[in-house]
C-alpha positions, 0 to 999 in steps of 0.5 A: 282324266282317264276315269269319270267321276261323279264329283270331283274338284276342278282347279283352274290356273292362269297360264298368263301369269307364267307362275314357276311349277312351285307357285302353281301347286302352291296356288292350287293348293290354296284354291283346294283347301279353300273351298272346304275351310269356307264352309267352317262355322265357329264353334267356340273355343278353338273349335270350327267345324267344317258344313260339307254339303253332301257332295263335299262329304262323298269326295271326302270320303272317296277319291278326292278327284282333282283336275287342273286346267288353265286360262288365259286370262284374268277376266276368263278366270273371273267369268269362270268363277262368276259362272261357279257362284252363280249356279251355286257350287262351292268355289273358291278365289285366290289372290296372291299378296305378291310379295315373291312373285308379281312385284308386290301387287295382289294377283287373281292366281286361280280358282277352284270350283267344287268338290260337286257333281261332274256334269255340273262342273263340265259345265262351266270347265269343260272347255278349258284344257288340261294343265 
């Protein structure tokens, strides 16, 4: 990204899977919705109500910085993820049904980790390459 951010979202994408340009924003779409719909809390009614952390709420309110990077594998994938939960930043797992692609078995597509601090992310991204 040619600017740096202080927070932004990382999406993360298997190449492996070899998903057509449409499933790949589909799928990274998912992810970056995810993470925030995670955080709803019911409120009665038809009602939820989104719990950003204040990191969550910047990047609302700001650029919605987004970078897309890929893996190779599913187990880089999970590890990534793992490494994201672990260190407590907001992320999200998306498993596609399989019903267009992948011959009808549930496939671990992508994740996305964030919206946080940068740094924190590059920690655990910075490695991977740009899609």
């Amino acid at each position: 990204m040619s600017k740096n951010y202080k927070i932004k979202q990382v999406i993360v994408l298997r190449k492996d899977l070899q998903m057509t340009k449409g499933k790949l924003v589909a799928m990274g779409a998912h992810a970056s919705m995810k993470v925030l719909l995670d955080t709803r809390q019911k409120s009665g009614g038809d009602e939820c109500i989104l719990e950003l952390t204040p990191d969550m709420r910047e990047w609302v309110a700001g650029s919605f910085a987004k970078v897309c990077v890929y893996v190779n594998t599913e187990q880089e994938l999970l590890d990534a993820y793992k490494r994201a939960l672990h260190v407590g930043i907001p992320c999200a797992l998306i498993t596609d049904s399989g019903k267009t692609m992948f011959h009808g078995h549930p496939t671990n597509t992508c994740i996305a980790i964030g919206p946080a601090k940068s740094e924190d992310i590059d920690k655990i991204t910075g490695e991977f390459k740009l899609l």
